[in-house]
N, C-alpha and C positions, 0 to 999 in steps of 0.2 A: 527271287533271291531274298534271304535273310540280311537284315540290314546293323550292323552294331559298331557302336563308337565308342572304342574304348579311351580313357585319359586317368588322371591322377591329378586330385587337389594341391599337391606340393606343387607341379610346373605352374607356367601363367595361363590360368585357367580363360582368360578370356583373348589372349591370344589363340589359343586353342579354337575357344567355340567359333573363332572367326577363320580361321583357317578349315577347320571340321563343317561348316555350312555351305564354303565354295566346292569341298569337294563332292558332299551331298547332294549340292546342285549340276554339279557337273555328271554323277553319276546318274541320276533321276531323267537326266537326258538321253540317256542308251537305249535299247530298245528292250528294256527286261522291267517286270515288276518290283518294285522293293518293296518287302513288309520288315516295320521297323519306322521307330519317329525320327532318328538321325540325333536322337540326342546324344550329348555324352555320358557315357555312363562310367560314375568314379568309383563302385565296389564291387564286390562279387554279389551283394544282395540286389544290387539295382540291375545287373546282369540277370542273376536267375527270374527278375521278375520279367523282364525283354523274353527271355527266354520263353518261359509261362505263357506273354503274350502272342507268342506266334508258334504255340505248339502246334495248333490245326491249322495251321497254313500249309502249303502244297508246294513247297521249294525243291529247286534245284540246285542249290548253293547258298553258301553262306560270306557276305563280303565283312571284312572288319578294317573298320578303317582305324589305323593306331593314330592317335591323335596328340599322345604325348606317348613316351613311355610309361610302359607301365609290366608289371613282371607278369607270367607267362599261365596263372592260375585261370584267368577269365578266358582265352583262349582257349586253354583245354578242357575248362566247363563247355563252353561250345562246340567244340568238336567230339566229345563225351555225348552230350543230347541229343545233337544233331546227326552226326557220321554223314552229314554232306563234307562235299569238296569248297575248301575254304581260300577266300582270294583273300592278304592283307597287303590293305593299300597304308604305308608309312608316311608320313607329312614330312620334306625338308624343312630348314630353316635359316635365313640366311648366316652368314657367317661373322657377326657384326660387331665382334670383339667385348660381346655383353654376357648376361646370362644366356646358357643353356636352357633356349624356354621349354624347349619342348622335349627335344632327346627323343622323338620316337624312332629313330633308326635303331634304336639298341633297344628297344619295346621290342622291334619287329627280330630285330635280331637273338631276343631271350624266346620267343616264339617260334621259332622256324629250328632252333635246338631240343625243344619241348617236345614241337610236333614227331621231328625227325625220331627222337626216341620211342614214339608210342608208334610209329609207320603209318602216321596221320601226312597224306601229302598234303601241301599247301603250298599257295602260286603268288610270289607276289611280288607288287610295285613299289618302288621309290620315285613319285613324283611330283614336282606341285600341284596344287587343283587351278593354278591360272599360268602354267606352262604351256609353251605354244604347242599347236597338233594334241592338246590332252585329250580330247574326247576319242581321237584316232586312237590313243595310247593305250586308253581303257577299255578300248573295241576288243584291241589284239589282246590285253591282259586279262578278259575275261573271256575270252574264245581258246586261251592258250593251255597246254599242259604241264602238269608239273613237271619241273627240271628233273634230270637223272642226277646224281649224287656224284661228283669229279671222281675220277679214279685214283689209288692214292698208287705208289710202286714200292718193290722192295727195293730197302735202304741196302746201298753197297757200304763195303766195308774199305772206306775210306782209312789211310794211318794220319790220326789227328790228334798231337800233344794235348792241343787245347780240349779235342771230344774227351779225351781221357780224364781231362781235368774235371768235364761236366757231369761224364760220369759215377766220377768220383762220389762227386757233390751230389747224386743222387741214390746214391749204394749205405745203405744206412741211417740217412736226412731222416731229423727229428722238426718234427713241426707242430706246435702249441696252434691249437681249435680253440679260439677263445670267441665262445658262442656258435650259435648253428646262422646256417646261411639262409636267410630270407625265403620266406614261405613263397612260390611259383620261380625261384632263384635254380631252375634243373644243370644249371651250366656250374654250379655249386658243389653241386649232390658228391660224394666217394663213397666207394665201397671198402673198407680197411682191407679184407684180403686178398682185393684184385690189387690192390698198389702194393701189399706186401709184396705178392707174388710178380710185379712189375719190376720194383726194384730195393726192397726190402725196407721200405719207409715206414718210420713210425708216426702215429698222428698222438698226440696227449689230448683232449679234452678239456678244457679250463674252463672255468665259470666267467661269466663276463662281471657279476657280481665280486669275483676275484681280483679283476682286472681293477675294477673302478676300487677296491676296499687297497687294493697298493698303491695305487695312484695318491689316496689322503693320506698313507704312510711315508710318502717318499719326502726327505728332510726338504725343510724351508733353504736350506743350501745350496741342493742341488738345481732346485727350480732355480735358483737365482743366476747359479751356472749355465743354465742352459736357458736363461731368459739373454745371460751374456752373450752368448753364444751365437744366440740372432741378433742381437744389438744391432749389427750393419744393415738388416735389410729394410730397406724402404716401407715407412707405414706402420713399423710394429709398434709404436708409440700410441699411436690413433686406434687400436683396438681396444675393447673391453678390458679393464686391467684384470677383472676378479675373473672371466673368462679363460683369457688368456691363460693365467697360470693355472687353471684346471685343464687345458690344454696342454701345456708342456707337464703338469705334472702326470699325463700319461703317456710320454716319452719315458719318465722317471721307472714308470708302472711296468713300461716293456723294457727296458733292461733286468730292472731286477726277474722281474717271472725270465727272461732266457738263461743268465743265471742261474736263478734255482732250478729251471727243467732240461736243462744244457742244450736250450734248441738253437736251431740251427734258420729258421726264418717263423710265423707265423701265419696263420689263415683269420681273421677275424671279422668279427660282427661288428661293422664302424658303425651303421644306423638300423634304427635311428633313436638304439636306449644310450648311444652315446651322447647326444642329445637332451630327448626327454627326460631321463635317468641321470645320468651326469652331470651333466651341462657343460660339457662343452668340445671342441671337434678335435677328432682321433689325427685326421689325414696331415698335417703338418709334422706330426711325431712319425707318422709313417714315414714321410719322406724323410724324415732324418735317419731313422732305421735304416731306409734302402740307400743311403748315401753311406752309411758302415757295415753296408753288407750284412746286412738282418733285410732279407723280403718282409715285405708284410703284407698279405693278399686281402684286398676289401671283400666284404661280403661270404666271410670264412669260404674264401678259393682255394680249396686244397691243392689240386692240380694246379690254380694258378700260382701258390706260393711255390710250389715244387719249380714249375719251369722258371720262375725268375731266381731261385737259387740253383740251377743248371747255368744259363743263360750269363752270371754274375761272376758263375765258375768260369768257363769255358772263354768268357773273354776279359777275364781280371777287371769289372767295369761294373759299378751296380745297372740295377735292371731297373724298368719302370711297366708295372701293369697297366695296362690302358685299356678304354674301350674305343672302339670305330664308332664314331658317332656321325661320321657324314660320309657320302661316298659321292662326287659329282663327276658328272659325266663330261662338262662345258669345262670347265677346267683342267681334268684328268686327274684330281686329288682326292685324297681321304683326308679326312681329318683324325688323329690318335688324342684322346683327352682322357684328366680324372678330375675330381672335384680343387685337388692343391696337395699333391701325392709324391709329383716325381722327382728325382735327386737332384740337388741343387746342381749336381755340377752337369746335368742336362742342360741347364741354360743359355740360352743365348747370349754372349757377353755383349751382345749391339742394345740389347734391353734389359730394363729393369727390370730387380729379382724384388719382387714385393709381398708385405704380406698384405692376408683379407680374412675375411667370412665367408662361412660357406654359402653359397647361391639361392639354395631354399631355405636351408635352417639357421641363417643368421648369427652363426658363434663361429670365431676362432679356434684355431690356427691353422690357417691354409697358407700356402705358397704357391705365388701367382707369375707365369712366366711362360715366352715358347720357348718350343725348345728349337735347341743350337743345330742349324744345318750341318748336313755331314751322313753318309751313308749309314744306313740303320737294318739290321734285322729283327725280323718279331718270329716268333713262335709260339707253338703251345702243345706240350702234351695233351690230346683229346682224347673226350671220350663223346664224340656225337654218333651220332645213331649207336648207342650201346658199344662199339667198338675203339677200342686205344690205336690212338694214331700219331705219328709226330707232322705237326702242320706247320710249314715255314714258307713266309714270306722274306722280300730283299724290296728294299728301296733307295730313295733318297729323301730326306726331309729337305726340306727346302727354306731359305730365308721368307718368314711373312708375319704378320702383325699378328698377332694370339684372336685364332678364330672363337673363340670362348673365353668366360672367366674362368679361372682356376689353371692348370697346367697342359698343353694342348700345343699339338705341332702337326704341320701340312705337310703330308707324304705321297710324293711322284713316285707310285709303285713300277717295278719292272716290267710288269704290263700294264693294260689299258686297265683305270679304275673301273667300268663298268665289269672288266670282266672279275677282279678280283672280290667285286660286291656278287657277282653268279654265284661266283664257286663258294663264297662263303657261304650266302643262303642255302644254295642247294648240300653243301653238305650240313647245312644244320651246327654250325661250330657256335662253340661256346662266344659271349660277349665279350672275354677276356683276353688279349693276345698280351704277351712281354715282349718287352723292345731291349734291345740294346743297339749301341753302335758298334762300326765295322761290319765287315761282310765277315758271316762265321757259319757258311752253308756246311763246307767241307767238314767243321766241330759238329755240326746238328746230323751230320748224315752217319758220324763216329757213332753219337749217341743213343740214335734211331737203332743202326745196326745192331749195338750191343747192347741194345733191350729188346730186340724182335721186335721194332714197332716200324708198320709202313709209314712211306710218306706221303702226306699230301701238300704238295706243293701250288700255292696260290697265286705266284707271278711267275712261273715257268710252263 
């Protein structure tokens, strides 16, 4: 077996390497060859040269062990090379109310969406490398074969005020693309006239260079307004002052651009020229957007802006995109997070609404808080394995301490977590689900219907 560790210098690299050598060592204990040093490898360059190194080897599979997150290019460089059958094994991490060290559950999950487009199978684990019975675990998971892909069914035509309302919101939705979405980012990708022809959506194009040039337009005024405007939450005093207001002044940036392009939510490129290029963090203007009903999808999400302005619709409530970034089995939970994104009025009133930095890149405005128990649904118009589908789950978030920094709440799905982490992988679904609260199956099966889109359903 071909051996490769993927990770990314942003997370905590030496958390990594230490979690990435128990698993190496645990695997090197099975009864199979590894060719491969178990390093980690941070690019594609360091990848193609692993690659190089074990061209004349004699393999019957290729394992990758995701070791942090990382997006889905290096992957499909090796399933590209190789066309062996690839197992990836994902690293949990505990849930310890800190940074996001690792995030490779949503690596593995940008991965098993990639593959499923190109009809590359792939088999793989969520587990720790010093979990009890692991070496049993890794017997069965590399003797096993890939999953079948859930079945999805035809949407009935439910009569649903509220579905009509979503569809509404999505029958001519104008959505400003300000920047392209992250290179191995496939959960990203549209095509403009399969969404035309889905539900007559327009996308605009905006320069991110656009974005940042109205941000230093927008008056010394209104920053100040909307520095007021947070005045009450905890901590925003202790941030970077000159930061900060490059921070809120692109809140200023995305009002005015929906204005002049009369859109109706955004898809955008939050890192990491927000960042480098700007200086300073997009996602607390986001969540102020998705608190006024302007989505604004990270990582130019078109589909994901689309369903949280469905979703916003359909139950008069803003939406928050999230990604699944944990799925445990010993508890029966997910965790749903973003960097400091989702609407204030998500919040738990039992806890502080604060603000922060962001986790790896060090600059404001985030907003930090879990979110408020109470029955939730998530969805997402899909496009995995090349086909549109509407995917909806139902749960319950549940009262619990913020499993992460930044915005993050623990969801008792309507079935068994392990089973809703199956069907996800095996259908290859995007990293992006939208949540709102309330139960709004009967809205999402209105809206399915009268798009022709089947459903897949991941807690039923």
């Amino acid at each position: 077996m071909g051996l490769f560790v993927l990770g990314r210098a942003t997370f905590d690299v030496d958390y990594a390497r230490a979690c990435a050598a128990r698993a190496v060592e645990v695997l090197r204990m099975q009864d199979c060859r590894l060719a491969g040093t178990g390093a980690i490898l941070f690019d594609n360059a360091e990848v193609t040269a692993a690659l190089d190194d074990i061209a004349e080897e004699k393999l019957d599979g290729i394992v990758v062990v995701q070791s942090t997150f990382t997006d889905a290019e290096a992957v499909c460089m090796i399933a590209e090379r190789t066309g062996l059958p690839l197992y990836i094994w994902a690293l949990p991490e505990p849930r310890t109310g800190g940074r996001l060290r690792l995030n490779a559950f949503c690596g593995l999950n940008l991965a098993a969406h990639a593959l499923g487009l190109r009809n590359v199978p792939c088999i793989s684990l969520y587990a720790a490398p010093d979990a009890p019975a692991i070496e049993t675990e890794i017997a069965g998971w590399l003797a096993a074969e890939p999953a079948a892909p859930p079945r999805t069914r035809v949407a009935e035509p439910v009569p649903s005020e509220a579905g009509a309302r979503g569809l509404d919101a999505l029958r001519g939705a104008r959505i400003g693309r300000i920047g392209a979405h992250p290179a191995g980012f496939d959960t990203c990708a549209y095509e403009p006239a399969r969404l035309s022809r889905l539900c007559d959506a327009h996308v605009e194009p905006v320069a991110l260079e656009d974005l940042f040039a109205a941000a230093r337009e927008v008056p010394d005024s209104a920053v100040g307004a909307l520095l007021e405007e947070c005045s009450a939450v905890s901590g925003i005093g202790e941030l970077d002052p000159d930061q900060l207001l490059r921070s809120l002044r692109l809140k200023g940036a995305l009002d005015a651009l929906k204005e002049r392009g009369r859109f109706d939510g955004f898809a955008l490129r939050c890192w990491p020229e927000t960042f480098t290029e700007y200086g300073g963090a997009i996602c607390g203007p986001v969540g102020m957007m998705g608190e006024k009903r302007t989505p604004c999808a990270c990582e130019a999400d078109v589909y994901g802006a689309l369903t949280s302005l469905m979703l916003q619709a359909l139950s008069d409530a803003p939406a928050f995109l999230a990604d699944i970034v944990d799925i445990d089995d010993a508890t029966d939970t997910g965790v749903v997070w973003h960097c400091g994104q989702a609407p204030a009025s998500m919040a738990d009133p039992a806890a502080p609404l604060e603000a922060t930095i962001h986790s790896n890149r060090r600059m404001p405005l985030l907003f930090q808080f879990p979110l408020k128990p109470g029955r939730v649904t998530l969805a997402r118009i899909s496009q995995a394995r090349g086909a549109q589908s509407m995917v909806v789950a139902g749960g319950e978030m549940i009262a619990a301490p913020p499993s992460f920094s930044g915005t993050s709440g623990v969801v008792r799905f309507d079935t068994a977590a392990k089973t809703v982490r199956q069907r996800l992988l095996a259908a290859g679904l995007e990293h992006h689900l939208a949540l709102v609260y309330g139960d709004h199956r009967d809205a999402l099966e209105h809206v399915a219907h009268g798009l022709g889109l089947p459903v897949l359903d991941l807690t039923q």
